[in-house]
C-alpha positions as CSV (number, residue, x, y, z in Angstrom):
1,X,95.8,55.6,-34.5
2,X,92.7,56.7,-32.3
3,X,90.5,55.4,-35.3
4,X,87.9,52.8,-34.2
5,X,88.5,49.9,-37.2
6,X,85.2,47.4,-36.7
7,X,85.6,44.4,-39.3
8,X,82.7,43.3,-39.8
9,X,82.9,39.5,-41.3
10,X,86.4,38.2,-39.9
11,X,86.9,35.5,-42.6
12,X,90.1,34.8,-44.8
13,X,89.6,38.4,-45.7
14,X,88.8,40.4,-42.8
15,X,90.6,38.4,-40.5
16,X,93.7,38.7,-42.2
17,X,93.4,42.5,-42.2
18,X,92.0,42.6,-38.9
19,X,94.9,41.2,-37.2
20,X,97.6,42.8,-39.5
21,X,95.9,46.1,-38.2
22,X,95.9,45.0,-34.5
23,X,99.2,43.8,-34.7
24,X,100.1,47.7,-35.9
25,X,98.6,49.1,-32.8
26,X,95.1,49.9,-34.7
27,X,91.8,49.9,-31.9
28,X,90.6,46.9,-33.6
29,X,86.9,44.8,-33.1
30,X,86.0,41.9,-35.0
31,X,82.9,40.9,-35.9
32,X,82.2,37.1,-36.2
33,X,80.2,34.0,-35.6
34,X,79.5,30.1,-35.0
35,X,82.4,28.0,-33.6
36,X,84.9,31.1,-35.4
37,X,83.9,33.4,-32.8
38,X,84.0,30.6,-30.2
39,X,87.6,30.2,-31.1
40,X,88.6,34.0,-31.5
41,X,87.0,34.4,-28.2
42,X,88.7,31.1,-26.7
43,X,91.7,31.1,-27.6
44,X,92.2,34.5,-30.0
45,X,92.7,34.7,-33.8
46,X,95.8,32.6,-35.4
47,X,96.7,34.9,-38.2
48,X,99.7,33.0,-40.3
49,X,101.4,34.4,-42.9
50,X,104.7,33.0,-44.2
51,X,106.6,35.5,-42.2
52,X,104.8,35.2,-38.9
53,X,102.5,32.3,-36.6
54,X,100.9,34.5,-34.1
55,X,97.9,34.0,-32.3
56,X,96.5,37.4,-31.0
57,X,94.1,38.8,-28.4
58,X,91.3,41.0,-30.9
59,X,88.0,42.0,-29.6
60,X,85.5,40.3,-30.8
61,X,81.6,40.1,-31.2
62,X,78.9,39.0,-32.5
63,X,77.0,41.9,-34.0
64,X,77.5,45.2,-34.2
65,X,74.4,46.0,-31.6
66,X,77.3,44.5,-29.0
67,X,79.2,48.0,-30.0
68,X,78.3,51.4,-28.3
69,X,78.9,52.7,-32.3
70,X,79.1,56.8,-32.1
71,X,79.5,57.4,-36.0
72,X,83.1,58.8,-35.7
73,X,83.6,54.0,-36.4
74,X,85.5,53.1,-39.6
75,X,83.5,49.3,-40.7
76,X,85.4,47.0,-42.7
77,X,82.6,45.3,-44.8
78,X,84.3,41.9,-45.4
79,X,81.6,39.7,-45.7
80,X,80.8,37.6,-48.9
81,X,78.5,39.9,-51.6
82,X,75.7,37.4,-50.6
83,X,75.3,38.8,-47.2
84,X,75.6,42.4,-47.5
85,X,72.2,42.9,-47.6
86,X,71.7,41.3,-44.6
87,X,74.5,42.7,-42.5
88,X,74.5,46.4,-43.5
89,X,70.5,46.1,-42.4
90,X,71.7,45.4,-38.8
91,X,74.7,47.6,-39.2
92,X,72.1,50.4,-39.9
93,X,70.3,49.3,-37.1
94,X,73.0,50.1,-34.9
95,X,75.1,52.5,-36.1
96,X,74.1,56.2,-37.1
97,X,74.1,57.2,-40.7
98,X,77.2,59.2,-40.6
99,X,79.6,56.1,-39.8
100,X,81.8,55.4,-42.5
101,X,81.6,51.8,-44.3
102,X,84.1,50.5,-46.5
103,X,83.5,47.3,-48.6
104,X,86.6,45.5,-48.6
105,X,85.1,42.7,-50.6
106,X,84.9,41.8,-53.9
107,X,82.0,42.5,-56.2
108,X,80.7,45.6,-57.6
109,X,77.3,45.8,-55.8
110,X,78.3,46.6,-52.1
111,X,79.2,50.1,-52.2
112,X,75.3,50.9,-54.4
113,X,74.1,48.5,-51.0
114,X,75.6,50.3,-48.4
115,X,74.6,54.2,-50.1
116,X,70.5,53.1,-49.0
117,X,71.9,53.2,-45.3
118,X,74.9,54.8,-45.1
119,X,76.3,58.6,-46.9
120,X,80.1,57.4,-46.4
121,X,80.7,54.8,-48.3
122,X,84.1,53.5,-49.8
123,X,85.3,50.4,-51.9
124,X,88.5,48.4,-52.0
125,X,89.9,46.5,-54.8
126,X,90.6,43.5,-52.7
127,X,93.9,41.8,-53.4
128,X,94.7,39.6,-50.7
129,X,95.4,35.8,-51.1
130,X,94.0,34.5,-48.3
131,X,92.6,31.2,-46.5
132,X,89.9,30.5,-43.8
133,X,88.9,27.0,-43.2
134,X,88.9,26.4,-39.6
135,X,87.8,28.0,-36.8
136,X,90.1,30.5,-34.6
137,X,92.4,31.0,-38.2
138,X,93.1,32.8,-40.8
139,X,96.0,32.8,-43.3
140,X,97.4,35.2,-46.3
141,X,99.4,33.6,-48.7
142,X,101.7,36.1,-50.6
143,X,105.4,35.8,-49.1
144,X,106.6,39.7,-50.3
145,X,103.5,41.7,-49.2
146,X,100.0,39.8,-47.7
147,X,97.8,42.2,-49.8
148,X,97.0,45.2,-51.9
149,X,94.1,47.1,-50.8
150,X,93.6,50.3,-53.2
151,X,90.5,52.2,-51.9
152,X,88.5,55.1,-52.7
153,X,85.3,57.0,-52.3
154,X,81.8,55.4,-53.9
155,X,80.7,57.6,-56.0
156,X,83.5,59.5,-56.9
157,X,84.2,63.0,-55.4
158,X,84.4,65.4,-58.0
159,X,87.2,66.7,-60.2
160,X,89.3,63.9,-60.0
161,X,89.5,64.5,-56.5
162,X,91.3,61.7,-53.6
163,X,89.2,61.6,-50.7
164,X,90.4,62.0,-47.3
165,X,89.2,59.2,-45.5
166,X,90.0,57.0,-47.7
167,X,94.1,58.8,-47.5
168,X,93.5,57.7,-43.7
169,X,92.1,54.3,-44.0
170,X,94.7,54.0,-47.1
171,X,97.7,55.0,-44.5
172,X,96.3,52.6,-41.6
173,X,96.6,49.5,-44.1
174,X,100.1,51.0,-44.9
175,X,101.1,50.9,-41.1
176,X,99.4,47.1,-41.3
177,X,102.4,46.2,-43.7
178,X,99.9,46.5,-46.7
179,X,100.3,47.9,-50.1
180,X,97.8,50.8,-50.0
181,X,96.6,53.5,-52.2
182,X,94.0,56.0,-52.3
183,X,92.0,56.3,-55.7
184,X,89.8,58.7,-57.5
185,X,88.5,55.9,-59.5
186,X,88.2,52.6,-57.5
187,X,85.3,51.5,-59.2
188,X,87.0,50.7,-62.5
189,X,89.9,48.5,-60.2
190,X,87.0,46.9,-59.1
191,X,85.2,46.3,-62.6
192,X,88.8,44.8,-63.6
193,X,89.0,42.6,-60.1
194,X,85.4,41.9,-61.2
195,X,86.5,39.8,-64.3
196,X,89.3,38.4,-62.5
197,X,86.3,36.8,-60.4
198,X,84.4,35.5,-63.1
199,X,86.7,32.3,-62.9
200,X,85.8,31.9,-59.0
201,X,83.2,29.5,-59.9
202,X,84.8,27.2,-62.3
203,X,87.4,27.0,-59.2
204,X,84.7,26.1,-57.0
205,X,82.5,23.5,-59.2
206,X,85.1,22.2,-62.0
207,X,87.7,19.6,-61.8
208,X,91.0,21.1,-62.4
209,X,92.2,20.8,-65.6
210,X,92.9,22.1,-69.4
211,X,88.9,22.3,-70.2
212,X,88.7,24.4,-66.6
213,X,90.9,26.7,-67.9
214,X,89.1,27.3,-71.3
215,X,85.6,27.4,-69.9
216,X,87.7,30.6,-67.1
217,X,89.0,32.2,-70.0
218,X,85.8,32.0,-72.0
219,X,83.5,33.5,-68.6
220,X,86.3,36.2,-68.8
221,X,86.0,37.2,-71.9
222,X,82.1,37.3,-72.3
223,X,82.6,39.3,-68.9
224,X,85.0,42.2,-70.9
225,X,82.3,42.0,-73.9
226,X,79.6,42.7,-71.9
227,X,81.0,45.9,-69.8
228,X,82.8,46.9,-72.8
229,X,78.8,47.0,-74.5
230,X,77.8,48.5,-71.2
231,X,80.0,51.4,-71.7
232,X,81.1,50.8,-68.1
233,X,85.0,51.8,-67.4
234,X,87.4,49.5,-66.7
235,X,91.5,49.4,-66.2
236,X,93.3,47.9,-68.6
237,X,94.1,44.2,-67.6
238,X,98.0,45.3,-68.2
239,X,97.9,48.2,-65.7
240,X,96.0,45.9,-63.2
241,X,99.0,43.5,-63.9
242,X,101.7,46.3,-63.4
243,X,99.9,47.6,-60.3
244,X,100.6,43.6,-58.9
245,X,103.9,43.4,-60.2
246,X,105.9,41.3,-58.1
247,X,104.2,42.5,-54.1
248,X,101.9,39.7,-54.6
249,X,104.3,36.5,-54.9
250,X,102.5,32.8,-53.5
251,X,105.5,30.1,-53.1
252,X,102.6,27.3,-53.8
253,X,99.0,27.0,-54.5
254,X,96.8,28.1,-52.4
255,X,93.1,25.9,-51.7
256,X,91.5,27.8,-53.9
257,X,88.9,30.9,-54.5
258,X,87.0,32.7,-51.8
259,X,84.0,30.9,-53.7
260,X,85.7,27.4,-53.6
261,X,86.4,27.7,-49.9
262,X,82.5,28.9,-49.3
263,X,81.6,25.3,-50.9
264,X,84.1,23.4,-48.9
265,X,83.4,25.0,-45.6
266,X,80.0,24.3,-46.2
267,X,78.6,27.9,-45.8
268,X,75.0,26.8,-47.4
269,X,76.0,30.1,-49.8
270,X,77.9,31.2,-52.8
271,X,78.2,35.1,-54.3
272,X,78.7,33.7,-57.1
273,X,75.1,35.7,-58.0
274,X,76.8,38.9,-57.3
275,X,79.9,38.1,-59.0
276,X,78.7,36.1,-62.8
277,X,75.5,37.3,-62.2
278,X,76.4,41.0,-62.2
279,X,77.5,40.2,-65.9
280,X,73.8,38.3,-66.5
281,X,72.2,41.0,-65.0
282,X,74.1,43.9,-67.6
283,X,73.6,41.8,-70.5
284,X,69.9,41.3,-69.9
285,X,69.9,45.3,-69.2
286,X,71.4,45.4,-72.8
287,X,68.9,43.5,-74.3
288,X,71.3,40.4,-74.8
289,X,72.4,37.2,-73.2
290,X,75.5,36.2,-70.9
291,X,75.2,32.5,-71.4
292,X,78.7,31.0,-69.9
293,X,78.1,33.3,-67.1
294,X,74.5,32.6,-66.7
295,X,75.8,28.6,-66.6
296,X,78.6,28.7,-64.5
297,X,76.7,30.3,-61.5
298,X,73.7,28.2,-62.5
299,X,76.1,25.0,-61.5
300,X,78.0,26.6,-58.7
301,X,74.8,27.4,-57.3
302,X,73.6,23.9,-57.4
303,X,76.7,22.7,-55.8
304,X,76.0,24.8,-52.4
305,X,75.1,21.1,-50.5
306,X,77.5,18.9,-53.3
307,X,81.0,18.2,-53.5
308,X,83.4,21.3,-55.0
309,X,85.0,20.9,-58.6
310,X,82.9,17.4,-59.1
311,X,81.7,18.8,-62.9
312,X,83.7,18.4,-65.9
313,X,83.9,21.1,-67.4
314,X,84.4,19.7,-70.9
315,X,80.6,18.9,-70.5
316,X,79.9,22.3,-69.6
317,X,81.7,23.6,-73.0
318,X,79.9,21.0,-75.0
319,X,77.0,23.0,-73.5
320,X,77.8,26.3,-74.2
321,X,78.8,25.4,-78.1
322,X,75.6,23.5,-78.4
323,X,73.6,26.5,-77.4
């Protein structure tokens, strides 16, 4: 347990995992901001799950820069896909080339981000109910296990082979109490969490209700056609259910998507253009058009200063069959 674990973005996400992997006796650093740092530093991080209330004494900072960071670091990416950019540019800054980076977040564009700065690079398919709306706390939601984080190396190492840093980080979460495994092909978990996603912004901008669901399943499905044109692998939605099984059981609703809770925390920014708009972006590589995808971050975006799930979404499938 020597491993130096630096999460950098300690939100619903990386907060949860953060503490899990203090709690197991992990060196852990957080990275955080605003009145969340404030209250990590303050008063430490309330991590709740429904098995434990514990408030607990992380390190935390404000930017990596704060760190004396040798290379031999293992950095939890866990911000939102809108601020990679951003953060692995002052990561880089302060961190040599060799440290390892693993983007537990959800998206498909992070790992391609972090290969400009960084040669070790690996990607989680992020299953982790989780919750952060006030400062100081963090919550995960599933009663039997809080998350499943599969991970593996970006690209892939050849012949099929399971890299041994992610076996490490994959038997760290494992101490954590989460359901880990090390992959050979992560990426295609991720193209199937990817789709799962899609829906994150009807969440976010739509009232909830039988039209919401429609206008998801229709995002989702436009999502599978366009990869399935891109010739870009996938899992099979039924293996990605088996692999869920029953570890990830929620006794009652949580508040909603990672994207919803951006818009009701007031974050000023959605990654809902890394998430829809990674399908846009394929079909207009293809020649062709993505147009309930192309909507549904149109309107989330335009909701970053409005009031979440405030459209009908009848109106927006009166759109899209108009079109």
């Amino acid at each position: 347990m020597s491993r130096h674990h630096i999460i950098y973005g300690a939100g619903a996400v990386g907060g949860v995992v953060g503490g899990l992997l203090h709690r197991a006796g992990h060196r852990v650093t957080l990275i955080a901001r605003g009145e969340h740092l404030e209250a990590i530093l303050s008063h430490g991080l309330h991590l709740v799950t429904p098995h434990l209330d514990e408030t607990l004494d992380v390190p935390a900072v404000e930017g990596p820069e704060e760190l004396d960071l040798t290379g031999e670091e293992v950095v939890h990416v866990a911000v939102k896909s809108d601020a990679t950019a951003t953060v692995l540019g002052r990561l880089h800054a302060a961190a040599p080339t060799r440290t390892a980076v693993v983007c537990l977040q959800n998206g498909v564009h992070n790992e391609r981000a972090a290969l400009r700065w960084f040669g070790t690079v690996l990607g989680v398919c992020v299953m982790l109910p989780a919750t952060h709306l006030s400062p100081g706390e963090v919550s995960a939601g599933s009663e039997n296990v809080p998350a499943i984080l599969d991970i593996g190396r970006v690209p892939a190492l050849p012949d099929g082979r399971v890299d041994p840093l992610a076996e490490e980080v994959a038997a760290a979460y494992t101490s954590a109490g989460i359901v880990s495994e090390p992959r050979a092909d992560i990426m295609a978990w991720k193209y199937r969490k990817l789709v799962s996603n899609l829906g994150n912004a009807v969440d976010a901008a739509c009232r909830q209700d039988d039209d919401a669901k429609e206008l998801a399943r229709r995002v989702r499905a436009e999502g599978e056609e366009v990869l399935a044109a891109a010739g870009i692998e996938v899992v099979p939605a039924e293996t990605d259910r088996e692999r869920r099984g029953d570890l990830l059981r929620t006794t009652q609703r949580g508040p909603g998507s990672s994207t919803y809770q951006s818009l009701a925390r007031r974050t000023g920014s959605l990654e809902v253009d890394w998430l829809n708009g990674e399908i846009v972006s394929l079909a207009h590589g293809l020649g062709r058009e993505a147009p309930a995808n192309d909507l549904l971050r149109r309107v989330a975006n335009g909701l970053v200063d409005g009031e979440p799930r405030s459209v009908a979404a009848r109106d927006l499938l009166d759109r899209l069959d108009r079109a």
